[in-house]
Structure formats: structure tokens, C-alpha cells
C-alpha positions in Angstrom: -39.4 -134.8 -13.1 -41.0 -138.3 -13.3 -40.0 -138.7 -16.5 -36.1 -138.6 -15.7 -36.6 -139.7 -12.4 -38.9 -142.9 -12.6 -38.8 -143.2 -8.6 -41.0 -140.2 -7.6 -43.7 -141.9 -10.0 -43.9 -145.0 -7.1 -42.2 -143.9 -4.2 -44.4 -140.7 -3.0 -47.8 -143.6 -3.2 -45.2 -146.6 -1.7 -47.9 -148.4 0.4 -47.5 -151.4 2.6 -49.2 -154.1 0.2 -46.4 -153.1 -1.9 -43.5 -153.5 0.6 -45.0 -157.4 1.8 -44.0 -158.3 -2.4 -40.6 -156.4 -2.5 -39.4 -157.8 0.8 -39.5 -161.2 -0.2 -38.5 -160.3 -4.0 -35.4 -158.7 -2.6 -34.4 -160.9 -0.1 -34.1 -163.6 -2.8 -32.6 -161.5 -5.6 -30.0 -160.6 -2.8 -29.2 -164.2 -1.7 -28.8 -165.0 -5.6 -26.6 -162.5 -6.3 -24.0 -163.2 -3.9 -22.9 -166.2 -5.7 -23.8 -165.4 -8.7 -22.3 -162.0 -8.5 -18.7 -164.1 -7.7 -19.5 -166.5 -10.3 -19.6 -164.3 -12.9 -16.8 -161.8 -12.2 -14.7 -165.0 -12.8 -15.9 -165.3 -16.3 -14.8 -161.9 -16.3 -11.7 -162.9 -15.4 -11.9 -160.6 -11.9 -11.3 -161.5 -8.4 -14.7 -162.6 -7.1 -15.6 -159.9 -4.7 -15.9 -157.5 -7.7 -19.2 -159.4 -8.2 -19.8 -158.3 -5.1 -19.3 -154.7 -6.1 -21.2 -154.7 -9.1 -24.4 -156.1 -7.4 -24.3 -152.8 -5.1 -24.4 -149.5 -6.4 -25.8 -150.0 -9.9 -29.3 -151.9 -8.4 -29.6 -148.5 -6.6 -29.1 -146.4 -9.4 -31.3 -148.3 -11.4 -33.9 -148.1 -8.6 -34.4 -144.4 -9.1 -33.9 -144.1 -12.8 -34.9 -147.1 -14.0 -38.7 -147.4 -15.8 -39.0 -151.0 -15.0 -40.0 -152.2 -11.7 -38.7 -155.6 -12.1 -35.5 -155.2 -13.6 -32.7 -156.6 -11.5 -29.4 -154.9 -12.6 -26.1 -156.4 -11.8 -23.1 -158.2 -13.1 -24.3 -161.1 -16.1 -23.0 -163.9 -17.8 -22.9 -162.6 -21.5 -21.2 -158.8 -20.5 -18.6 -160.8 -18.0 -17.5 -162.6 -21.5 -17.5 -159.6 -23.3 -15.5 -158.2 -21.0 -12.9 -161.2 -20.6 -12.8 -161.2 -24.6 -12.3 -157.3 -25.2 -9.4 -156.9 -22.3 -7.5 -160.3 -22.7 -6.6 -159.2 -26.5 -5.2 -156.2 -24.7 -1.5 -155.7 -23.7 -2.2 -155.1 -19.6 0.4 -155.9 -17.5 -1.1 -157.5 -14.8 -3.9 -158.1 -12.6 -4.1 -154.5 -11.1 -3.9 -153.3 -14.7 -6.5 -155.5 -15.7 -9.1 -154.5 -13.1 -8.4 -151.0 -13.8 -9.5 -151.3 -17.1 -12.0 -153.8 -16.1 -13.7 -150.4 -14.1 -13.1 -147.8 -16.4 -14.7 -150.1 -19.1 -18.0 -149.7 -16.8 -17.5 -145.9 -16.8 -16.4 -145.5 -20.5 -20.1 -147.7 -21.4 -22.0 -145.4 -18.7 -20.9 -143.0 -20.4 -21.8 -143.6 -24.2 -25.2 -145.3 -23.1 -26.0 -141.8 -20.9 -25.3 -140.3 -24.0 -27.7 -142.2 -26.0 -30.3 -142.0 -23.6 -29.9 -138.2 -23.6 -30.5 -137.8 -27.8 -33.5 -140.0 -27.0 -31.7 -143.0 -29.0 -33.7 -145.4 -27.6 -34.8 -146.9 -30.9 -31.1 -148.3 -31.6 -32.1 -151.6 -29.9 -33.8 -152.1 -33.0 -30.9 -153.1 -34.9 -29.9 -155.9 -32.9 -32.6 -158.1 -34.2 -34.0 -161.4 -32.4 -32.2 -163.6 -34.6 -28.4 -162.3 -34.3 -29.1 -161.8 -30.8 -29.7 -165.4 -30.4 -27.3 -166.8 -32.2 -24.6 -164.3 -30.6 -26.2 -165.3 -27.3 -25.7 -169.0 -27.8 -22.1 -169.0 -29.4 -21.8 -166.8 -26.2 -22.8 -169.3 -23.8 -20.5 -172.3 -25.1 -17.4 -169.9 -24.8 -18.4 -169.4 -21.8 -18.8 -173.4 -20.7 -15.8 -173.8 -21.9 -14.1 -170.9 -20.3 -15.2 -172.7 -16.9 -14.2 -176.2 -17.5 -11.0 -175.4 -15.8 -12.4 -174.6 -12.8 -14.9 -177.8 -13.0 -11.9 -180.0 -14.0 -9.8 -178.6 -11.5 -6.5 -178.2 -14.2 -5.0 -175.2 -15.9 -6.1 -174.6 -19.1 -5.0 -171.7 -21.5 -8.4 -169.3 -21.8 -9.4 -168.8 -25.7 -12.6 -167.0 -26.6 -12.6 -168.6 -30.2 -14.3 -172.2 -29.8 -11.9 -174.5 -31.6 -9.0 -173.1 -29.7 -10.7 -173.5 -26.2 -11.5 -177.3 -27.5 -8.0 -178.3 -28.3 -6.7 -176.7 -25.4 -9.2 -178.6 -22.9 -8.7 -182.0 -24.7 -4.7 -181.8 -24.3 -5.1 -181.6 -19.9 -8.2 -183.6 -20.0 -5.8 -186.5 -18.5 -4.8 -184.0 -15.7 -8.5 -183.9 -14.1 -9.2 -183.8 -10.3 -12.0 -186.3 -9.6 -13.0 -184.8 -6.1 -13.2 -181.0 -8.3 -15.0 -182.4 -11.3 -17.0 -184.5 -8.7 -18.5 -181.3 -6.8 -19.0 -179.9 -9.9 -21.0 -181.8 -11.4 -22.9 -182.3 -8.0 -23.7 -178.0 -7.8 -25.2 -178.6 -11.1 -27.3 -181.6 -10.7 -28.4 -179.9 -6.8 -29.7 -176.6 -8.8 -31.4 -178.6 -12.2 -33.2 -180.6 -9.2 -34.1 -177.4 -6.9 -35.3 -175.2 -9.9 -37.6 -178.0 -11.0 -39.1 -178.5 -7.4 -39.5 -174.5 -7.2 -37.8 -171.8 -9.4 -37.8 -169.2 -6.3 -35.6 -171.3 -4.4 -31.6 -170.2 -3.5 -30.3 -173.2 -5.4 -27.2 -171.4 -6.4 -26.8 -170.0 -2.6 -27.6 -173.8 -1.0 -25.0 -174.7 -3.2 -22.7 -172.4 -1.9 -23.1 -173.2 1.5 -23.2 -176.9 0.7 -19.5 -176.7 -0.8 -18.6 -174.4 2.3 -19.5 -176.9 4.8 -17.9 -179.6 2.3 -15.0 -177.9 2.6 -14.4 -176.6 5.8 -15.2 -180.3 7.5 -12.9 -182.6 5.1 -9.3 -181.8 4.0 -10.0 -182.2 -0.1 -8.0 -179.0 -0.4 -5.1 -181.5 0.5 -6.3 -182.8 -2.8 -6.1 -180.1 -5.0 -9.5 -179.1 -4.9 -9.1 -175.2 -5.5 -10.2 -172.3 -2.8 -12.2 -168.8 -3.4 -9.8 -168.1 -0.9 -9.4 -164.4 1.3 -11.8 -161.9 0.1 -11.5 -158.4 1.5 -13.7 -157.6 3.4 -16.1 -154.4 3.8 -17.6 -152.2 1.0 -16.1 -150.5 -1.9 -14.1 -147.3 -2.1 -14.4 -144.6 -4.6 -12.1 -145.1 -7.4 -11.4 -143.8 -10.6 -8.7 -145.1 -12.9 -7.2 -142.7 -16.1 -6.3 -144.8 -18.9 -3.6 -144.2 -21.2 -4.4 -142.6 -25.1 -3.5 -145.7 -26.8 -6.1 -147.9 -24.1 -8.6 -145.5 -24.8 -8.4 -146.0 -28.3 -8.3 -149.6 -28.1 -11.3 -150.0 -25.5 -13.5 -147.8 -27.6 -15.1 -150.6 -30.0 -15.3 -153.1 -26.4 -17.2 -150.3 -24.3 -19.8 -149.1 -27.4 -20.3 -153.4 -28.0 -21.2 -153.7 -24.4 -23.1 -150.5 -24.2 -25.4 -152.0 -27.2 -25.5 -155.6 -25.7 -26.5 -154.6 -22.4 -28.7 -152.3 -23.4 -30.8 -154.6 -26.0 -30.7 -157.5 -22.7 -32.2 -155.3 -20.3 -34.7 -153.9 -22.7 -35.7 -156.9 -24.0 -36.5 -158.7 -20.8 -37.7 -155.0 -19.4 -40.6 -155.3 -21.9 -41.4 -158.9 -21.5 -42.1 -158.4 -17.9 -43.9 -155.1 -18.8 -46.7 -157.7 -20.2 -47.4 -158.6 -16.8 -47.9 -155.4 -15.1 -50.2 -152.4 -15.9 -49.1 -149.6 -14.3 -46.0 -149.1 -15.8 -44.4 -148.8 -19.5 -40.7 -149.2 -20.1 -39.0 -146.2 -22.1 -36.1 -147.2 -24.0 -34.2 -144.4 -23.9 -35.0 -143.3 -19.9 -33.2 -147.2 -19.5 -30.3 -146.1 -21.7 -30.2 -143.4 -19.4 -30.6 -145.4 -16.2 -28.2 -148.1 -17.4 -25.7 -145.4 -18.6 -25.6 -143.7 -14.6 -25.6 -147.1 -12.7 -22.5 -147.9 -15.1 -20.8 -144.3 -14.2 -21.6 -144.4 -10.9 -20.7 -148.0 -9.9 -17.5 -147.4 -11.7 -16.7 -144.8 -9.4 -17.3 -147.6 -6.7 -15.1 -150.4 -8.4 -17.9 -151.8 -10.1 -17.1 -153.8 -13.7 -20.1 -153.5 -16.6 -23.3 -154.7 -15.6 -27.0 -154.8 -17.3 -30.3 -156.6 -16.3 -29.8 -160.4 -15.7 -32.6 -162.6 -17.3 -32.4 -165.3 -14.4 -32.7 -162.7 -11.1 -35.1 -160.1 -13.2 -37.7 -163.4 -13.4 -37.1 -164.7 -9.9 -37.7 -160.7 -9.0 -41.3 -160.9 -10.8 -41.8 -164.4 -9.3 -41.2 -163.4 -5.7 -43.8 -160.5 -5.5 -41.4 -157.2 -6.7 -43.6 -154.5 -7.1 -41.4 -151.3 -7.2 -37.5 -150.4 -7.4 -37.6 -151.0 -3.6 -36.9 -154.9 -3.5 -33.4 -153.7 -5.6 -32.9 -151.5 -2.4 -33.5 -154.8 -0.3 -31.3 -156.8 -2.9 -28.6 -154.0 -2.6 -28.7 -154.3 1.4 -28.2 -157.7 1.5 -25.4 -157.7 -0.6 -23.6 -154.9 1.4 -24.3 -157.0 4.5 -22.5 -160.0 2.8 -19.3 -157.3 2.3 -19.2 -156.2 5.9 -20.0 -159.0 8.1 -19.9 -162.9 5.7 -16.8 -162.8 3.5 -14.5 -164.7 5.6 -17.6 -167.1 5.3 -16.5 -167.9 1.4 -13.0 -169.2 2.1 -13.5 -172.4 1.8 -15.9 -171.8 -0.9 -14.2 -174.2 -4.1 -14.2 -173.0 -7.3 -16.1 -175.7 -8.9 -19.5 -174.2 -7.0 -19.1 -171.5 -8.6 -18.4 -172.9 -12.0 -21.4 -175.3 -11.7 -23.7 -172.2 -11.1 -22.2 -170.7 -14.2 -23.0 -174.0 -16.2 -26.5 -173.8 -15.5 -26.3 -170.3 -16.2 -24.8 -171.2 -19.7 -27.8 -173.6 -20.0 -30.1 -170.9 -19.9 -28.5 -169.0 -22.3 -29.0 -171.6 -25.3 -32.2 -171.6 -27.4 -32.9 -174.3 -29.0 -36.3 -173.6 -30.1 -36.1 -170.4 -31.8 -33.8 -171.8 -34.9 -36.0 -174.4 -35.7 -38.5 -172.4 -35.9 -36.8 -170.0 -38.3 -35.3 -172.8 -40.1 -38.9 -173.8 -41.0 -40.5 -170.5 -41.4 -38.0 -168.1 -42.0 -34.9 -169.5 -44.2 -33.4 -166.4 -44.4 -33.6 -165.4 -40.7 -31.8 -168.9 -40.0 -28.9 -168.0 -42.1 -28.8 -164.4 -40.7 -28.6 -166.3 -37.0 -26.2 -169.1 -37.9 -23.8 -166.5 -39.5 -23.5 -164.6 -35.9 -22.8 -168.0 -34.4 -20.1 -168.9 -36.3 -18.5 -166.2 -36.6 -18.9 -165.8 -32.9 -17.5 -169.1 -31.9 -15.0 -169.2 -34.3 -13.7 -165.2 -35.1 -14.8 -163.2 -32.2 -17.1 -161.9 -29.7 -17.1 -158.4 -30.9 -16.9 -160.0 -34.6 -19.8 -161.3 -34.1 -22.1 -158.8 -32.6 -20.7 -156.5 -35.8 -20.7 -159.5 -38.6 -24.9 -160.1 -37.4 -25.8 -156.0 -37.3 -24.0 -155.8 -40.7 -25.9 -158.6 -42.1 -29.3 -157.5 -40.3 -28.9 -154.6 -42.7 -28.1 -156.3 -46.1 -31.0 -158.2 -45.6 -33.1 -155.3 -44.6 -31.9 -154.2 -47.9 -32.3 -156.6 -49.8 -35.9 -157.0 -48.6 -36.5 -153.5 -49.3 -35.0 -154.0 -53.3 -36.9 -156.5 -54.0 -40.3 -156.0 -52.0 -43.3 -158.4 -52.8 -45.4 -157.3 -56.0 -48.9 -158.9 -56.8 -51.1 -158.9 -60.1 -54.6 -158.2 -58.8 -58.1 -159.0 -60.6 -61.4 -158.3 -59.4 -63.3 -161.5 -57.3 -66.0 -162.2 -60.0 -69.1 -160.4 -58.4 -67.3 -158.3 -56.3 -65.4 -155.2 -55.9 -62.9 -157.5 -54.1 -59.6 -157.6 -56.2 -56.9 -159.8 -55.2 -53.5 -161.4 -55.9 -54.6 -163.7 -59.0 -51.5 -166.3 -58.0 -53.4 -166.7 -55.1 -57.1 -167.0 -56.2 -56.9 -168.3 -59.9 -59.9 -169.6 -60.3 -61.9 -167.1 -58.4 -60.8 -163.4 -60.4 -61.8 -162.4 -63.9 -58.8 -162.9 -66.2 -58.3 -159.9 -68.8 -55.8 -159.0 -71.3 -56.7 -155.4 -71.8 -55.8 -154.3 -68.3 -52.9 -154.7 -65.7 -53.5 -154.3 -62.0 -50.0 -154.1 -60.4 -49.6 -153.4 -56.8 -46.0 -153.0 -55.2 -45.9 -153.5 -51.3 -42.9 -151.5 -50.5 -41.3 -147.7 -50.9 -40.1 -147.3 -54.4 -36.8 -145.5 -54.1 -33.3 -145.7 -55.7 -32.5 -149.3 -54.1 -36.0 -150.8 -56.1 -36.7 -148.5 -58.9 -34.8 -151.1 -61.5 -36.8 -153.8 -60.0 -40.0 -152.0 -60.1 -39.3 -151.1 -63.9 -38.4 -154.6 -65.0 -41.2 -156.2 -63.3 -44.3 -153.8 -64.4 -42.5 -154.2 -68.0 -42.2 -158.1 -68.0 -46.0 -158.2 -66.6 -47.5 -155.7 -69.5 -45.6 -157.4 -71.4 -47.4 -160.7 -71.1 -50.8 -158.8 -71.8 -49.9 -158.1 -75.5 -51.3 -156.0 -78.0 -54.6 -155.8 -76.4 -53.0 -154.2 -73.2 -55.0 -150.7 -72.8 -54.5 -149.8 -69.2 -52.1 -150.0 -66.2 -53.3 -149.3 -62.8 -50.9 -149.0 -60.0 -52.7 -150.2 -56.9 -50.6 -147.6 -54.3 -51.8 -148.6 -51.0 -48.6 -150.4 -49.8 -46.9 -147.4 -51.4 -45.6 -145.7 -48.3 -42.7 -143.5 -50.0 -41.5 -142.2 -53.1 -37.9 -140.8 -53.3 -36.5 -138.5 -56.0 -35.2 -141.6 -58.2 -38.7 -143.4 -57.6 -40.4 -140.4 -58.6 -38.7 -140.1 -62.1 -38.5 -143.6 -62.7 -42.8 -143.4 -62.5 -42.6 -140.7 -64.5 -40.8 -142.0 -67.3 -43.1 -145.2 -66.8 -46.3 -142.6 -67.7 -44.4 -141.3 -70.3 -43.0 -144.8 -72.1 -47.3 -146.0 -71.9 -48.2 -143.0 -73.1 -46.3 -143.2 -76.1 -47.5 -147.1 -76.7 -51.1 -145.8 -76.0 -51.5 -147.2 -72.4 -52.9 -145.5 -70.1 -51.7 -145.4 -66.6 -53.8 -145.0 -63.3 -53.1 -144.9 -59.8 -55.1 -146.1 -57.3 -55.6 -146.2 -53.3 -52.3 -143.9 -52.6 -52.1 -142.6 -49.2 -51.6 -139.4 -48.0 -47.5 -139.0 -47.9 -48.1 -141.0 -51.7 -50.1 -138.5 -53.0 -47.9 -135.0 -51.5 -45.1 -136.7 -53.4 -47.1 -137.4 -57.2 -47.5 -133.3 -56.6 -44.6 -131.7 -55.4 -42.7 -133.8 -57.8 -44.5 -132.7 -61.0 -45.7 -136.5 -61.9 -49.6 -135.3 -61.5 -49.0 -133.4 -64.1 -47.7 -136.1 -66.6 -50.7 -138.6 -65.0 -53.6 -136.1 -64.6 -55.6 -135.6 -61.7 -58.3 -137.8 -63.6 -56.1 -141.1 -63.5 -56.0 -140.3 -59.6 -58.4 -142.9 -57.8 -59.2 -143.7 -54.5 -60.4 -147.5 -54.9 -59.2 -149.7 -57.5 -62.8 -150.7 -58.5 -63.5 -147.0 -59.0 -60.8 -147.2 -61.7 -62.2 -149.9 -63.4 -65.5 -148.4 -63.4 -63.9 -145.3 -65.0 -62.2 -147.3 -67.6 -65.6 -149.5 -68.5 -68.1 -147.6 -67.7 -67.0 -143.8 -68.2 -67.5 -143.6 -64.6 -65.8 -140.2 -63.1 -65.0 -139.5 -59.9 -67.7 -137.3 -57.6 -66.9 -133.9 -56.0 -65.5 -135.5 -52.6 -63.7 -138.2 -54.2 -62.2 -135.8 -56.2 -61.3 -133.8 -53.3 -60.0 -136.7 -51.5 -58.1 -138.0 -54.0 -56.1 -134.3 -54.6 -55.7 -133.9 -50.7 -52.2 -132.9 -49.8 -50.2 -132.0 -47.0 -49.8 -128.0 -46.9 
């Protein structure tokens, strides 16, 4: 039960010590989220107090399935894009129909990440490597800047999630600015860069809530133009659930299975990070697709709109003490007592406070670092994340996230059909034999024999490459060559193609009087060179477990003993 239920694995041993970190941890978490929460439903394009709604019921969910301790679920920046993107190129009516969907989006996600975490799919996150991530993450965060510059300019502007658009359309109302709106904007900004750099715990986001409250409610710049929260209802959420037509279904499919992957890669990736820190847990992939997938369902029901682990509130969590799933409880509380009792409170909360905590958020989105690090280490890795941003900005959201997993592949692929082959010689004095690009002037040079190691699988993708190469090396011996050995031990796998592509290899140097030797394979190696026949066209005596020992053989007349014989023809029953 502790596996699918993660809460009776801390709760049944839940001791005091534990409660003096969670308090605290919550209590902070809780204060954040309210304005964050409210913040980012309006990149969502949502009425505020649905921020509200998603910082509720999901944290509890996740409390008692979730495998990470310090995981603080609840609406995000980059999901609340992803949402805005996938339903604004829908045909919805209005703004009832567009929360509807907004909610049933959360279910329809639950739903495929539940499933997921049932099959034990946990590996998936896999494909959505660091670099597409990244750049996805940062083309993310600009559309997002932008997306909020009408609320820190205090001007309509006509919402775009493809970058050049967005630009054109802020430049041709930049005349319109309000000064008092862009003013306290840019104030909420420069208050929370100055209170995170004094201490990270802090409630900068929530002082400057209650700094544009008070602004507000003691001067008359609403007179001005400066824009209003305005009534939020107040007390908590009823259960919902909205029916969508055939043809929204249809069309919501590619958004929700996007988000599902997204959210699911965010909260794993900063689940294991803060894993690191702690010893007495470990984070199961699939038990958080499963955890995810019923916060989703259930805070759906509840009128809650996607939500995932947030990067920001997860590392206050750890920062403030959080121990167990209980300071989420806390969090939760807090946020149900802003719903019951504080919302008349955010009236005169303006707009731009909550866009100047979304422009820090933005901020944090952006890595800098990581690019020019792959752009010096990793070319290809660069391109791969430069791709996803461009075609992010300037295609799509979903484009992009589709364009970078696509491209992962091909050059996984591409990788894997053209792995790295060395020429090896022996270290003169040794039984060392390396890569003689890499030591020239350190191996014996000979003409009479080829060592030729391939550090990949050889399967149908490769086997071209493989035959070239090993006929372009052998070529350059000459005359004199008189043995091949194939150093195996970066030989993991030999398909069907692979297999008769070496055999036809033994074959050809038979024929020009070569002989051919295998060295080092590994077990999975060696079941295939006998279930596939190719033993037989090599002979057991060509079959060697060091390369050395082949060398010997082939100088020296030096055979094999009993037990490396019996090693060497070892094979899985």
C-alpha cells in the first residue's frame, strides 16, 4: 500500500521535529501562492480566483500520493501558457466556454497522466531531453513577458503566442501607456529582485500585493486608468464537471497529452533535484505520473485548471524546513482561508502587481548558462536547443515541444548510425591496447593485423557504416594484412541485419585469407554470435576474452585454457 499511497510511508512515524519544519514551509508556500496562484491564471487567460482553485485540492492530492516530500503542486507559469496557447486557437464562445474547457483540460491531462502512471510509463520523461526543455522553456518565458506587458503598460494589446506578432502588436499601443500602471510595475519588480537578494524565503510577491493594495485603496489612481483585480467570489470551490463536445474533444487531445508530458518532465525534474538533499526518500516516476494524473482529475472536479510542481515554491518549500507532504496540507489551508474570509481584500489589487510578479517569474525561467555551455561542448546539442526555441517563439507552443522530441530522436539516431569506432594497438610493454589516434607514439604500429573496436549496437541503422569503415581500415593495411580482431566490448547488441552483415564480413576475409577474431564480447554479445549461426562461420577458437589473449594466439600459438574457453562459450539458456 505504501507504494501507491506514499503518505502512510511518513504519516503513521509523523513526529513533532517534523511538524516545527512543515509549519513554517507551509505557511510560506501558502502566502506565495495566493498571488502567484492569481498571477498565473491570468497568463492562462482565467479570472484570478481560479489560481485560487488550483492551489487547493491538487497540493492535497499530491500530499498522499505524491513520492516527493518537497514538491509543491499548483498552478505554473509555463502550463498557464500552454493553456492560453492551446484554447485561444480554439473556436469558444466566450468566457464561460473558455473556463469550461480550461477545467476539463485539467481532467482530460489527469486522466492520460493516471494512465501512464498505471502502465508504469515513468520512463517517458526521458524523451524530453535537457536541451529541448530549455530551449522550449525559455521561448516559453518571453511569450509569456510579452503576454503581460499589457497589464504592465496598462493598454489593450491583441494576445499572440508567436513572438513576432506579440512584438508588432505591443510596439503599435506603445504610445497609449499609463505611466502610474507601468510605474507600479516596474516598482513590484524592482521590490521582489531587492527582497529575494536580501532573503529568498521572504513573501516578496505577497508584500507586493499588499503594497499595491494599500496603494490603491488610499489614492484615487483608478481615476487614472490604473486597472483593478476587481470582485472576486468569494468562498471555496464547488464540484463541477463540464462535457465537451466531439469535435472539442478531438481538438483538445494534442493540448492535454503536451501538457500531461510538460508537467510531468517539470515536476520530475525538480522532484529529483531536491531528492539530492534528502535521504529518506526516492522519487518514482511513474507513482508521480500517478499522483499528478489524480490531483489533475480530482481538482478538475473542483474547478481547478492544469497544474504541476512549480520550480520557485517547490525551492522555497525545501528552504523553509518541509519535511513531509504535511506543509502542502498547511499550504492548502491557508489558501482556503484566503477563499473564505480575504478576497474582498484583493479589490483594489491592480493588475500591474500581479504582472510584475509574473515578470520575475519569467526571469527565472530563462537560462542563460546552459547554451553556452553546449555551444562550447556540445555543437550539436546547441542546434537541437536553438531549433525548439525558434520554432517555439515563432511557430508554436505545441510546435515546439513536438519539433524538439522529433529532433531528440534524429539525433539519437543519427548517433546510433554512426557510433564512434577506434583502431587499437597494444601500449609497447603492455597488455594495454588503445585508440592509436589517441596515443601515436606510444602503441606498436603493424601492418599484418587490424584491431577495430565499434562502441555502439550494430543493427540495421549502422551495419553500412560498420562495413565501409572496417573495409576502408583493412584496406589501408595492404597485402600484408593477416588478421582482423573485433574488439566487442562496447558491443551491447546485434540485430538480425547486424548479424548477417558480420557474417558476410567472416566470409569476404575468409575468402582473401584473413582471419577474423572477436574479442571481449559480453554476455548478450556472445548469446547472439550463437543463436544466430555466426559461431559457426568464426569458430569457437577465434572467440577471446581479452584482446591481448588474441594476439598471443596469433604470435605465439597461444590457445585458450579450460575456463577461458568456458567463459568465452557461456550463453544465456
Amino acid at each position: 500500500m505504501k507504494r501507491y499511497f506514499p503518505i502512510l510511508d511518513w504519516l503513521p512515524n509523523y513526529s513533532k521535529k517534523q511538524f516545527k519544519g512543515d509549519l513554517p514551509a507551509g505557511l510560506t508556500v501558502g502566502v506565495i501562492l495566493v498571488p502567484q496562484g492569481m498571477a498565473y491564471a491570468m497568463i492562462a487567460g482565467l479570472p484570478p480566483v481560479y489560481g485560487l482553485y488550483a492551489a487547493l485540492f491538487p497540493q492535497l492530492v499530491y500530499a498522499i500520493l505524491g513520492t516527493s516530500r518537497q514538491l509543491a503542486v499548483g498552478p505554473v507559469a509555463l502550463d498557464s501558457l500552454l493553456v492560453a496557447s492551446g484554447l485561444g486557437a480554439l473556436k469558444l464562445s466566450g468566457i464561460t466556454d473558455y473556463i469550461s474547457m480550461a477545467i476539463f483540460l485539467a481532467f482530460f491531462m489527469g486522466c492520460i497522466q493516471l494512465f501512464l502512471g498505471l502502465l508504469r510509463m515513468g520512463f517517458l520523461v526521458n524523451f524530453l531531453s535537457k536541451p529541448v526543455i530549455s530551449g522550449f522553456t525559455s521561448a516559453a518565458a518571453l511569450i509569456i513577458g510579452f503576454s503581460q506587458l499589457k497589464h504592465l503598460m496598462g493598454v489593450s494589446i491583441e494576445g499572440s503566442s508567436h513572438i513576432h506578432e506579440a512584438v508588432v502588436n505591443t510596439f503599435q499601443v506603445i504610445g497609449q501607456t499609463n505611466l502610474y500602471t507601468l510605474g507600479i510595475g516596474i516598482a513590484g519588480i524592482l521590490i521582489i529582485l531587492l527582497l529575494r537578494k536580501w532573503k529568498r524565503a521572504f513573501p516578496a510577491s505577497l508584500f507586493v500585493v499588499l503594497l499595491g493594495i494599500a496603494l490603491m485603496y488610499f489614492s484615487n489612481l483608478q481615476e487614472s486608468g490604473v486597472q483593478l483585480v476587481g470582485a472576486i467570489p468569494k468562498g471555496l470551490p464547488a464540484f463541477h464537471f463540464t462535457t465537451p463536445s466531439q469535435e472539442q474533444f478531438v481538438a483538445i487531445f494534442p493540448i492535454a497529452l503536451a501538457l500531461a508530458l510538460v508537467a510531468f518532465t517539470e515536476a520530475v525534474s525538480i522532484g529529483k533535484s531536491l531528492e539530492h538533499k534528502h535521504d529518506d526518500y526516492k522519487v518514482d516516476a511513474s507513482q508521480e505520473l500517478v499522483a499528478l494524473g489524480s490531483a489533475n482529475i480530482i481538482g478538475s472536479l473542483f474547478q481547478s485548471y492544469p497544474t504541476t510542481g512549480g520550480f520557485s515554491r517547490s525551492a522555497v518549500n525545501h528552504e523553509a524546513g518541509a519535511k513531509t507532504g504535511m506543509a502542502a496540507v498547511i499550504a492548502a489551508i491557508i489558501v482556503a482561508a484566503t477563499l473564505l474570509f480575504l478576497t474582498p481584500v484583493f479589490y483594489f489589487l491592480p493588475k500591474a502587481a500581479l504582472a510584475s510578479i509574473i515578470m520575475v517569474a519569467v526571469l527565472g525561467l530563462m537560462d542563460f548558462k546552459y547554451p553556452i555551455h553546449l555551444l562550447r561542448n556540445h555543437r550539436d546539442e546547441f542546434l537541437l536547443l536553438l531549433i525548439t526555441f525558434m520554432v517555439t517563439l515563432f511557430i508554436g507552443i505545441i510546435q515546439g515541444i513536438i519539433v524538439g522530441v522529433l529532433f531528440s530522436l534524429l539525433l539519437l539516431v543519427y548517433r546510433t548510425a554512426k557510433p564512434h569506432i577506434a583502431e587499437l594497438s597494444r601500449i609497447t610493454g603492455t597488455n594495454y591496447f588503445k585508440n592509436v589516434e589517441r596515443f601515436p607514439n606510444e602503441v606498436e604500429h603493424r601492418t599484418d593485423l587490424l584491431i577495430f573496436r565499434f562502441d555502439g549496437q550494430l543493427y540495421f541503422g549502422n551495419t553500412n557504416y560498420f562495413k565501409s569503415e572496417l573495409a576502408k581500415r583493412s584496406g589501408k593495411k595492404g597485402a600484408q594484412l593477416r588478421a582482423i580482431i573485433l574488439n566487442a566490448e562496447s558491443l551491447n547488441y546485434i540485430d538480425s541485419t547486424g548479424g548477417n552483415v558480420l557474417l558476410n564480413v567472416i566470409k569476404e576475409m575468409k575468402k582473401k585469407g584473413v582471419r577474423f577474431m572477436i574479442s571481449g564480447a559480453i554476455g548478450p554479445t556472445r548469446d547472439k554470435l550463437f543463436k544466430n549461426g555466426i559461431i559457426d562461420e568464426l569458430g569457437e577458437e577465434n572467440l577471446f576474452i581479452q584482446t591481448h589473449e588474441a594476439v598471443d594466439f596469433l604470435d605465439k600459438g597461444k590457445a585458450n585454457t579450460d575456463m577461458q574457453n568456458k567463459i568465452v562459450r557461456q550463453t544465456k539458456p
